[in-house]
BATOR-470163 format. One record per residue (C-alpha): residue number from 1; residue in three letters; chain; y, x, z. Coordinates in Angstrom, 2 decimals. Layout:
<atoms>
(NUM; ALA; A; (Y; X; Z));
...
</atoms>
This chain:
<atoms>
(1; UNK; A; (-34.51; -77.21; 75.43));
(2; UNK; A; (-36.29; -74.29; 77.19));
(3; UNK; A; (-39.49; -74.36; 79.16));
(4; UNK; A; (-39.57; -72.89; 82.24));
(5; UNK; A; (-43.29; -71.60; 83.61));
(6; UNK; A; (-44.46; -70.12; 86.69));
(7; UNK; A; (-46.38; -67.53; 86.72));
(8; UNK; A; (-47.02; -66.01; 89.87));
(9; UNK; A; (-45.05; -65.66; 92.99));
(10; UNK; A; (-41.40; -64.75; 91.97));
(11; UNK; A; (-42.67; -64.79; 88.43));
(12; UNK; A; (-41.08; -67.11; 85.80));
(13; UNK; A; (-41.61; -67.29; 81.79));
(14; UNK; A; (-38.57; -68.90; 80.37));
(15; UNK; A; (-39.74; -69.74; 76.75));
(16; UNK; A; (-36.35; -71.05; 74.32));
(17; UNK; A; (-36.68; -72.51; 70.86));
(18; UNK; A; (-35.69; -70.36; 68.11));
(19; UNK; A; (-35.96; -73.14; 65.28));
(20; UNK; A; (-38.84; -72.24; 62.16));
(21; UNK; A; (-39.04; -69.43; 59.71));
(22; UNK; A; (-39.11; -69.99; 55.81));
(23; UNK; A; (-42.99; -70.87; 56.14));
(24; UNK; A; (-42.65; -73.37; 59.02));
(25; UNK; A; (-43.48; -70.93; 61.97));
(26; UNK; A; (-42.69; -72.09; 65.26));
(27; UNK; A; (-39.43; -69.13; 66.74));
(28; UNK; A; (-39.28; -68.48; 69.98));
(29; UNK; A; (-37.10; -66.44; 72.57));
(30; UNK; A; (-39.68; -65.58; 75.43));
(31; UNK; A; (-38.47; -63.57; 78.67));
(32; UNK; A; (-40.08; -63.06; 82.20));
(33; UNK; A; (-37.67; -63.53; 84.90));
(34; UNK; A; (-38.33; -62.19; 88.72));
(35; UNK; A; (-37.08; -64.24; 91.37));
(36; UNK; A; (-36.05; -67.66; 92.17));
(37; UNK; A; (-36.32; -70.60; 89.85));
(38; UNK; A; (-32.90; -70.97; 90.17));
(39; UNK; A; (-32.34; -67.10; 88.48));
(40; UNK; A; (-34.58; -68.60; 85.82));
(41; UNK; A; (-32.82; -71.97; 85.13));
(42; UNK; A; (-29.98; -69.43; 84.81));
(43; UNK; A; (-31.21; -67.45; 82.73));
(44; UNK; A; (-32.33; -70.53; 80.72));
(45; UNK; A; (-29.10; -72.11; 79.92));
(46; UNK; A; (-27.56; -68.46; 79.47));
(47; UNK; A; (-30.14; -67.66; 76.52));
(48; UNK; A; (-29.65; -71.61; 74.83));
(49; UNK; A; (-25.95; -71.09; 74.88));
(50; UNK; A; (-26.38; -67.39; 73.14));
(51; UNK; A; (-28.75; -69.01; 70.67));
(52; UNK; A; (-26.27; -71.97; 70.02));
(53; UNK; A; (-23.77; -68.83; 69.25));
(54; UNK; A; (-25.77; -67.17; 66.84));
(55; UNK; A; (-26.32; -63.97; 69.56));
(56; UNK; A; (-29.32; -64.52; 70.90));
(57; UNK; A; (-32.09; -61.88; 69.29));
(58; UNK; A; (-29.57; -60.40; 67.47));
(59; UNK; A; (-31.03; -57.20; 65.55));
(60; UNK; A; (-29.57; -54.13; 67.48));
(61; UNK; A; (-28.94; -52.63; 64.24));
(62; UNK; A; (-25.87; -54.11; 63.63));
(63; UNK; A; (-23.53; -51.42; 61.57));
(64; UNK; A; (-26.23; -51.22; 59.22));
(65; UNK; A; (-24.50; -51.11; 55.52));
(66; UNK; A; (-26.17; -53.61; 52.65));
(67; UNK; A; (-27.37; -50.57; 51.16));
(68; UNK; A; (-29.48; -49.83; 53.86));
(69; UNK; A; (-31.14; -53.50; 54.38));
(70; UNK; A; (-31.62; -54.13; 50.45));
(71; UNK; A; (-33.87; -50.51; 50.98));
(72; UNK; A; (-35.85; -51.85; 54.29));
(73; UNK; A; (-36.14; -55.22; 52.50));
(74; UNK; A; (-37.76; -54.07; 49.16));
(75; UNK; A; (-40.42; -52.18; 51.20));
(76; UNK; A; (-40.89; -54.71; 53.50));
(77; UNK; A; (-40.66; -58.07; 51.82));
(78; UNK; A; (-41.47; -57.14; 48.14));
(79; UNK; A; (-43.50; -54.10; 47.26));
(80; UNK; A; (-47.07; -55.61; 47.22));
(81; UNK; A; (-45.91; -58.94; 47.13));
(82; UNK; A; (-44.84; -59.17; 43.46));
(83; UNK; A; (-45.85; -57.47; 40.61));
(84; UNK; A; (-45.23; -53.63; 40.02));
(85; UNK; A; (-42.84; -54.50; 36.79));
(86; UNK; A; (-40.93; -57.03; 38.70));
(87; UNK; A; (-40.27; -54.78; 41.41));
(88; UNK; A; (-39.37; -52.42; 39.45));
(89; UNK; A; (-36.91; -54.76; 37.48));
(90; UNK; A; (-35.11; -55.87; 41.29));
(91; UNK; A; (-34.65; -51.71; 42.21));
(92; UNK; A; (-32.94; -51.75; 38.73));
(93; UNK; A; (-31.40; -54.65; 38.95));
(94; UNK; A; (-29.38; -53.67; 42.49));
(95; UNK; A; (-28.98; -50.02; 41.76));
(96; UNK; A; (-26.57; -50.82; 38.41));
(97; UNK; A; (-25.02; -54.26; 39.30));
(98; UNK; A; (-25.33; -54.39; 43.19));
(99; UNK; A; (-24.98; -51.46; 45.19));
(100; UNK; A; (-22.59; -49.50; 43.45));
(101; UNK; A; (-20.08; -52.35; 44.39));
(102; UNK; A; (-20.65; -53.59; 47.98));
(103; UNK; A; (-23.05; -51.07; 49.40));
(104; UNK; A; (-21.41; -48.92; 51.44));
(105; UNK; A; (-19.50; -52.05; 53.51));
(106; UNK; A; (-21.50; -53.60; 56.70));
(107; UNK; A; (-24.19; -56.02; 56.49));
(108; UNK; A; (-22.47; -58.21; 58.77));
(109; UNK; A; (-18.99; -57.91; 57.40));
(110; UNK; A; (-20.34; -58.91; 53.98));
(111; UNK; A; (-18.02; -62.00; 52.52));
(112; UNK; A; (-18.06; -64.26; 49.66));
(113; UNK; A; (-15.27; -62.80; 48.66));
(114; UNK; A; (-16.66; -59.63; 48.28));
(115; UNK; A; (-19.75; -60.49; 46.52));
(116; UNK; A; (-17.94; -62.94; 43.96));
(117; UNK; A; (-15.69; -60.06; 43.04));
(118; UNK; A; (-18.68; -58.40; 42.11));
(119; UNK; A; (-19.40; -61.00; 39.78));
(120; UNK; A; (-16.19; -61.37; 38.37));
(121; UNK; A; (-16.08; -57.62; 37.45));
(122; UNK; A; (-19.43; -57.84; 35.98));
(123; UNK; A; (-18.44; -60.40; 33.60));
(124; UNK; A; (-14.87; -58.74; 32.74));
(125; UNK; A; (-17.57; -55.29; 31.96));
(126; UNK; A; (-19.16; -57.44; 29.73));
(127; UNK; A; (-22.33; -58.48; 30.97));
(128; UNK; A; (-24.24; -61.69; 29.87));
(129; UNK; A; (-24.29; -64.88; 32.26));
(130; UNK; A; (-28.34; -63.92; 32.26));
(131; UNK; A; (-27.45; -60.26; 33.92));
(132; UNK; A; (-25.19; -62.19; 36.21));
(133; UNK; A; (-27.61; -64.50; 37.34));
(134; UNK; A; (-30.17; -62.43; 37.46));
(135; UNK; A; (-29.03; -60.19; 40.39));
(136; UNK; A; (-27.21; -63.01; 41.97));
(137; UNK; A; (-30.67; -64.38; 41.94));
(138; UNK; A; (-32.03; -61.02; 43.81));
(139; UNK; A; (-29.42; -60.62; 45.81));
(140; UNK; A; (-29.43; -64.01; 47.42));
(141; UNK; A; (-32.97; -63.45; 48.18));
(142; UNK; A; (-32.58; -60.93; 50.17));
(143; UNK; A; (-29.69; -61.91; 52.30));
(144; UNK; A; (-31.45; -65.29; 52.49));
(145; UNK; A; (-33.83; -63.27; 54.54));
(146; UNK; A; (-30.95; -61.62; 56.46));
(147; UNK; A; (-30.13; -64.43; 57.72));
(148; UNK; A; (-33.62; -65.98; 58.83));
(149; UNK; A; (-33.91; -62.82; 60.27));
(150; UNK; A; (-30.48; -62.97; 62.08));
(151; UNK; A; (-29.21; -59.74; 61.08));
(152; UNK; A; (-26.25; -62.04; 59.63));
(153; UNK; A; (-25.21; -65.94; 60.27));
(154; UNK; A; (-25.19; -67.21; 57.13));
(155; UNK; A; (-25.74; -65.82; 53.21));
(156; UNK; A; (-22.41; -65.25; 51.68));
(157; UNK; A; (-23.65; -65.10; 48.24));
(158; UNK; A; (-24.65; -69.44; 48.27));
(159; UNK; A; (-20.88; -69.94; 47.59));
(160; UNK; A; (-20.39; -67.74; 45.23));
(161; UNK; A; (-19.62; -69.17; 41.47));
(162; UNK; A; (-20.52; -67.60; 37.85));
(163; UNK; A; (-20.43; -68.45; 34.55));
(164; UNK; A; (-23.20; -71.07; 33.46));
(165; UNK; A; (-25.99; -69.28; 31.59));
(166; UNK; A; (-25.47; -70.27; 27.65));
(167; UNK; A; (-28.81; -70.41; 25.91));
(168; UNK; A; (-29.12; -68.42; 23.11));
(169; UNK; A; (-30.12; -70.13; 19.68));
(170; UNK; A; (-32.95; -68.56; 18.41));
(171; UNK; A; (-33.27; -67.59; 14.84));
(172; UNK; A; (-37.24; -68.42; 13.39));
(173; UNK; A; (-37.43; -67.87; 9.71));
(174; UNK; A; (-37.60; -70.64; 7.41));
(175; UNK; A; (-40.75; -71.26; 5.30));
(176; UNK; A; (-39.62; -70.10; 2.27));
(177; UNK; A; (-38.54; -66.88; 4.19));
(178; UNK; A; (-41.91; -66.59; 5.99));
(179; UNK; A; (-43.08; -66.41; 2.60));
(180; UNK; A; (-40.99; -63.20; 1.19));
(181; UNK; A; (-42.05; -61.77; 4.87));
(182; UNK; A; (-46.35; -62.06; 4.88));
(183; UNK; A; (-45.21; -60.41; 0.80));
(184; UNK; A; (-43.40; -57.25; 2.37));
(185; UNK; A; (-45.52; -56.52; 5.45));
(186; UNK; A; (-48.92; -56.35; 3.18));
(187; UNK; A; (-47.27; -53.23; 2.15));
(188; UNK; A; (-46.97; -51.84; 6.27));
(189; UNK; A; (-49.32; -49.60; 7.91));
(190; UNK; A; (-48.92; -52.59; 10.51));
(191; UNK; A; (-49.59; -55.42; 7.81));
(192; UNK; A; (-52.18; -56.30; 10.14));
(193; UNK; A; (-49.97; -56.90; 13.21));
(194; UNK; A; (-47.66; -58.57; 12.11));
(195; UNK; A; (-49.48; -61.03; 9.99));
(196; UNK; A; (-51.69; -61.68; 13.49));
(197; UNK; A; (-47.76; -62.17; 15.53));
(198; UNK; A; (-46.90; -64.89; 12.99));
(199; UNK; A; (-50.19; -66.44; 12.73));
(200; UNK; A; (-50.75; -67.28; 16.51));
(201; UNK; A; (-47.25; -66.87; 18.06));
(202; UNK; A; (-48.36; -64.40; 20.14));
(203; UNK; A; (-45.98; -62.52; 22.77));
(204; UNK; A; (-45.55; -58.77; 21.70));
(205; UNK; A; (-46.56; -57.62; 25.23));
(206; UNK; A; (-49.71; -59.82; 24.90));
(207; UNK; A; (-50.89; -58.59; 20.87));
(208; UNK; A; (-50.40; -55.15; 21.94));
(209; UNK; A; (-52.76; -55.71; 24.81));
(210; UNK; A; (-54.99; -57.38; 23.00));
(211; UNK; A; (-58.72; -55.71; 23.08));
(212; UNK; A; (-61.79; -56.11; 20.48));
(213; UNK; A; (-63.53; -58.04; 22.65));
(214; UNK; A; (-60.47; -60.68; 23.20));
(215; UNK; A; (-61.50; -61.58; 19.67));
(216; UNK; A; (-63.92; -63.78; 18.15));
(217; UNK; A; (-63.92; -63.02; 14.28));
(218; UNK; A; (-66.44; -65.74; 13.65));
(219; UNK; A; (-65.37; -68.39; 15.01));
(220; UNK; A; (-61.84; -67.15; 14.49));
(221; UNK; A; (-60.26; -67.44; 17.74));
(222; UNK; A; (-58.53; -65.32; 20.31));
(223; UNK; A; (-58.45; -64.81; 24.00));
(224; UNK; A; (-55.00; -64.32; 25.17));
(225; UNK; A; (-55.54; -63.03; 28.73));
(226; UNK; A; (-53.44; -59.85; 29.15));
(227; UNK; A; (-50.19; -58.25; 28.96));
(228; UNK; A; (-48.97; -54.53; 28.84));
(229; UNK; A; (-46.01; -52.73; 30.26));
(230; UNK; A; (-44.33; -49.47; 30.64));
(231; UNK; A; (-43.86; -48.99; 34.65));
(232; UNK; A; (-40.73; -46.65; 35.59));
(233; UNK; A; (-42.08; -43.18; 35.78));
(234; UNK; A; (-44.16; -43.01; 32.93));
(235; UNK; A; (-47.62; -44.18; 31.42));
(236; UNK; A; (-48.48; -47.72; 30.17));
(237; UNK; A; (-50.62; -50.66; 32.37));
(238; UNK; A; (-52.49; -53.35; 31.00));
(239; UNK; A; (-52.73; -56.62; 33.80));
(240; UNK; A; (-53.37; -59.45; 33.84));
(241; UNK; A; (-51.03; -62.48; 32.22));
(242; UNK; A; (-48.73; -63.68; 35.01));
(243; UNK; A; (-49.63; -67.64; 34.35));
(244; UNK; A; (-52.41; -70.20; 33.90));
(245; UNK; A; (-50.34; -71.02; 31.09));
(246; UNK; A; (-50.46; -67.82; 29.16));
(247; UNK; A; (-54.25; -67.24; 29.68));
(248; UNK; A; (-55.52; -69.20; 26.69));
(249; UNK; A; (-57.70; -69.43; 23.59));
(250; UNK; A; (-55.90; -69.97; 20.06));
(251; UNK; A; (-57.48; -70.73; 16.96));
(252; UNK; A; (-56.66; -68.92; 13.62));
(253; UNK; A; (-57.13; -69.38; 9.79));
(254; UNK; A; (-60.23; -67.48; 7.73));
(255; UNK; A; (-57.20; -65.27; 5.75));
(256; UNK; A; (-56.25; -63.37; 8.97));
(257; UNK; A; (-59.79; -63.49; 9.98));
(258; UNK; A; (-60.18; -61.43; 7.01));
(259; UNK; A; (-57.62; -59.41; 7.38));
(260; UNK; A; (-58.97; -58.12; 11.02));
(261; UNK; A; (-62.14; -57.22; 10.17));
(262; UNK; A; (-61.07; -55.30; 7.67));
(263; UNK; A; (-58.49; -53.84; 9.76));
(264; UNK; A; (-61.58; -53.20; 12.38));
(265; UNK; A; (-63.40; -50.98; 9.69));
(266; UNK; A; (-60.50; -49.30; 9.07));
(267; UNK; A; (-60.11; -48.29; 13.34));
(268; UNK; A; (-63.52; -47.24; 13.37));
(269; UNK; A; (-63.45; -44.82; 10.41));
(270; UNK; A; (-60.52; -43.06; 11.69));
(271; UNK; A; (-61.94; -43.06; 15.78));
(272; UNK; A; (-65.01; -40.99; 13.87));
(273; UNK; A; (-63.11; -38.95; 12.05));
(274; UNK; A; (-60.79; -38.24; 14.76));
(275; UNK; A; (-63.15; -38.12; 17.14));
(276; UNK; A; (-62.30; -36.31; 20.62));
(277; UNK; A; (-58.87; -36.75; 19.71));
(278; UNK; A; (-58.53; -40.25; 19.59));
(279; UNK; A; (-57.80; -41.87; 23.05));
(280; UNK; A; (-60.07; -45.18; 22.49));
(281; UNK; A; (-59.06; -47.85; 24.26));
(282; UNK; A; (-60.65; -50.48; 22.45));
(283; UNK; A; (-57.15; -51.69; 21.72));
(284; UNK; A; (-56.73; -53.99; 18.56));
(285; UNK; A; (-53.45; -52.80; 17.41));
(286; UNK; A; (-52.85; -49.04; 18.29));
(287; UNK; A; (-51.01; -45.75; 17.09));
(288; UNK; A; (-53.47; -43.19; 14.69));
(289; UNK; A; (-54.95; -41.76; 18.02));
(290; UNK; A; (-56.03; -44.69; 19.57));
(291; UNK; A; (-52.70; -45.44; 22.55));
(292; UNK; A; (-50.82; -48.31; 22.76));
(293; UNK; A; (-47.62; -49.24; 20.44));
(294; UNK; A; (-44.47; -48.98; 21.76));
(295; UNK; A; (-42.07; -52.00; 21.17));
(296; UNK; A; (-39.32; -50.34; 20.45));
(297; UNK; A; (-41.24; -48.13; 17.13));
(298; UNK; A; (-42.78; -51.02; 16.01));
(299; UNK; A; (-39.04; -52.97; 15.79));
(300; UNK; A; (-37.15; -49.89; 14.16));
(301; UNK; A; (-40.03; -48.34; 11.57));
(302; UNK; A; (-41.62; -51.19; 10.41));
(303; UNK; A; (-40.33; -54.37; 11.39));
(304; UNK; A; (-36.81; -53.32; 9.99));
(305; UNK; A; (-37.77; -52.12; 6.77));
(306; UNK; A; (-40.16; -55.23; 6.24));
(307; UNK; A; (-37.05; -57.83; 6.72));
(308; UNK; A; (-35.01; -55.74; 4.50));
(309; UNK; A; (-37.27; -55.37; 1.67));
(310; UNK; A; (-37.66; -59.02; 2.35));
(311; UNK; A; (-34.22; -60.19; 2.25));
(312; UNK; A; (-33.73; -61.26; 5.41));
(313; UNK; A; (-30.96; -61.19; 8.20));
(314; UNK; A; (-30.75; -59.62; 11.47));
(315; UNK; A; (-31.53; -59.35; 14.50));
(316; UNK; A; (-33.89; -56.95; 14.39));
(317; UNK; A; (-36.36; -58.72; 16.89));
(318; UNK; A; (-40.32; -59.10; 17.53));
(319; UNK; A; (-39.64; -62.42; 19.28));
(320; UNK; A; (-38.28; -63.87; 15.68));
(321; UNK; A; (-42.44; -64.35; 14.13));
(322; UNK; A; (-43.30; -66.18; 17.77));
(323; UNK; A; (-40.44; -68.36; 17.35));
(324; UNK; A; (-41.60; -68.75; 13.59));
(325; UNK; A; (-44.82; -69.89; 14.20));
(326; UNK; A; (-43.53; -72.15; 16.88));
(327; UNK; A; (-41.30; -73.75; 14.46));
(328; UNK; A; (-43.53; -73.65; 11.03));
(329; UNK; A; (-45.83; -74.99; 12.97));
(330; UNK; A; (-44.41; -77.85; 13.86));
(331; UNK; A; (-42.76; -78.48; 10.19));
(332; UNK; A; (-46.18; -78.50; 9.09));
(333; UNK; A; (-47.32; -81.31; 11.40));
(334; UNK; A; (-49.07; -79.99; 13.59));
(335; UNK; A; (-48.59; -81.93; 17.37));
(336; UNK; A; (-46.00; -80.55; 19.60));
(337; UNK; A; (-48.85; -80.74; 22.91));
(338; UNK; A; (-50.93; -78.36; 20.61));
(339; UNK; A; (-48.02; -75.64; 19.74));
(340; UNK; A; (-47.05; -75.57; 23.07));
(341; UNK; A; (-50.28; -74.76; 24.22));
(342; UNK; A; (-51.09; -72.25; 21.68));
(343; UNK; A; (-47.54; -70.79; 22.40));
(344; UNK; A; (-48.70; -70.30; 25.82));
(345; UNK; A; (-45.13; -72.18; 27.19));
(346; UNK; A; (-45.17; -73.90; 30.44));
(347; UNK; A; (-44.75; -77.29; 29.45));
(348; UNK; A; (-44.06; -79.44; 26.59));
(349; UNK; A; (-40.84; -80.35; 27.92));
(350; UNK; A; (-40.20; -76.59; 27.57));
(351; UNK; A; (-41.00; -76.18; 23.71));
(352; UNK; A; (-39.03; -79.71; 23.02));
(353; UNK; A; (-35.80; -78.28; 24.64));
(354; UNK; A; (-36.07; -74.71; 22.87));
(355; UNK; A; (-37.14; -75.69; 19.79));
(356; UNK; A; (-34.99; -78.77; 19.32));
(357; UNK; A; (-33.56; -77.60; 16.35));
(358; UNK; A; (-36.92; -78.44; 14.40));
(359; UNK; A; (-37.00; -82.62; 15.80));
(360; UNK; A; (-34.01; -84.07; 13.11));
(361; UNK; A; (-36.49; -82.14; 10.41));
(362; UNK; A; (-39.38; -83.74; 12.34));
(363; UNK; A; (-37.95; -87.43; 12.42));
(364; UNK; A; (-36.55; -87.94; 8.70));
(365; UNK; A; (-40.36; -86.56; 7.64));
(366; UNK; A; (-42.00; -89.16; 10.04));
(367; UNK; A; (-39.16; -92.06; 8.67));
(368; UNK; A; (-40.16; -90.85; 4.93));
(369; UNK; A; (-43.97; -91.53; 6.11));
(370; UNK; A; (-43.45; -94.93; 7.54));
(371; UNK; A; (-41.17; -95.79; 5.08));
(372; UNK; A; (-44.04; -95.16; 2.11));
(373; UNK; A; (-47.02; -96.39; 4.30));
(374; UNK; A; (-44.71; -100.23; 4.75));
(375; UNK; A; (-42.99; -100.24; 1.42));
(376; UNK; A; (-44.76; -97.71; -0.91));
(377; UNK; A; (-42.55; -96.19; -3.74));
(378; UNK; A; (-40.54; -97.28; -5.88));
</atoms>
């Protein structure tokens, strides 16, 4: 209902309710009306029924194309509201799966049909459900805002269907694999690395963040507490991690402990010998003049040749030694609460469902325990 107020002679503020934004803030249509009351009342019951129709404060922009909103929207709604690599990763996303499509046609013409097409083609080109959902995700965002914003009536993209995400099986190696893997990479200029990624499950953005000080050789532990990335355009940044559960502390045996200092020795002989010309910064696992790794060299000229001299399968992938110590780690007893914390995952409930494949192995050890501690051998 709209309030009417006076204020002053011939002077009326006609106030109509707008509904609430996404955070719960009041919306209202205010307008000062000269005249009678009557003029006002009109003007009252004029502006409800508009609102009731969806015209009321309509944006006068109204042959704006998608293309131009998703632009006014990333500026305005996302840059300094996320972080730099995620924005980064929503320009991608809608410049190769979104705009090309459907962003030429008007805003306000935009259907379901048009934007499940989109989808459909997507999936015939080959993308994976992940891709798919992934802009959907974006792209529903933003014309969720459209909407609250009244540039449109409703988001065309909630009734939109796509292919259920499948989760891919991951592939840790098995102990005896592990094994013929530690053997090969002792003979890597990375030996080092890579014995640290499948000793504390590490992520590789966090281990090639990782600093000197992050590390406590004595009482051999580690502070995981940052991440690097490559931003578009260049360079390398080292943040922050994104979640309390990633910032964490994780214990590791006196054989890798070892292994670091050594490794440490080994930094600081070549920073002297180097000297100007290496770029020191302080980074535990770097290239010969001191910068960061890149993920991509570490996968193709040493992690490759490692699981070949090893014997081992593909993929080719730096996530395999997390997953490893994930799973090892639980085949060797250790409590699932623990792993998951060490693992830096965001619940228990998380590591259970991923790494399901290890509970049968888990249960017929724990039936062979129980089964010796009531019956013994025989």
């Amino acid at each position: 209902m709209a309030h009417i107020t006076k204020k002053g002679k011939n002077r009326w503020l006609v106030r109509v309710f707008m509904g609430r934004t996404s955070t719960g803030k009041l919306r209202r249509h205010s307008k000062v009306i000269h005249g009678l009351r009557e003029a006002a009342e009109k003007y009252a019951r004029d502006a409800e029924t508009k609102r009731d129709l969806g015209t009321l404060d309509r944006p006068k922009n109204e042959n704006q194309t998608l293309n131009e909103f998703l632009t006014s929207w990333l500026v305005a709604f996302k840059k300094g509201t996320v972080e730099d690599r995620t924005y980064v990763n929503y320009e991608y996303m809608l410049d190769h799966y979104i705009r090309p499509y459907i962003g030429k046609q008007i805003l306000k013409h935009l259907t379901t049909a048009d934007i499940q097409e989109v989808y459909n083609k997507l999936a015939q080109d080959g993308l994976s459900p992940r891709t798919i959902a992934l802009s959907h995700s974006i792209l529903t965002d933003a014309l969720n805002n459209a909407a609250q914003t009244r540039f449109i009536e409703v988001n065309p993209a909630l009734s939109t269907r796509r292919r259920p995400r499948q989760k891919t099986a991951i592939q840790p190696f098995t102990p005896e694999q592990a094994v013929r893997f530690t053997k090969e990479a002792r003979k890597d200029p990375l030996e080092v690395l890579f014995l640290f990624a499948l000793g504390v499950g590490a992520r590789p953005e966090e281990y090639c963040a990782l600093q000197w000080p992050d590390l406590d050789l004595q009482k051999q532990e580690v502070r995981i507490q940052r991440s690097i990335y490559w931003p578009k355009g260049g360079g390398w940044i080292i943040k922050d991690v994104k979640t309390p559960s990633s910032l964490r502390t994780v214990a590791f045996n006196s054989t890798l402990a070892r292994a670091l200092i050594k490794h440490k020795r080994a930094q600081a002989t070549t920073r002297i010998k180097l000297g100007r010309r290496y770029e020191n910064n302080n980074l535990v696992f770097a290239s010969k003049i001191g910068t960061p790794l890149a993920f991509r060299n570490i996968a193709r000229r040493h992690l490759q040749p490692i699981m070949e001299r090893a014997g081992i399968d593909r993929p080719i992938n730096l996530y395999r030694m997390r997953h490893s110590f994930v799973t090892l780690s639980i085949l060797a007893g250790a409590d699932i609460k623990s792993v998951s914390a060490a693992a830096g995952h965001s619940s228990v409930f998380f590591t259970q469902d991923t790494y399901q494949h290890v509970i049968p192995a888990m249960r017929k050890d724990h039936a062979e325990k129980i089964g010796h501690l009531l019956f013994g051998t025989r």
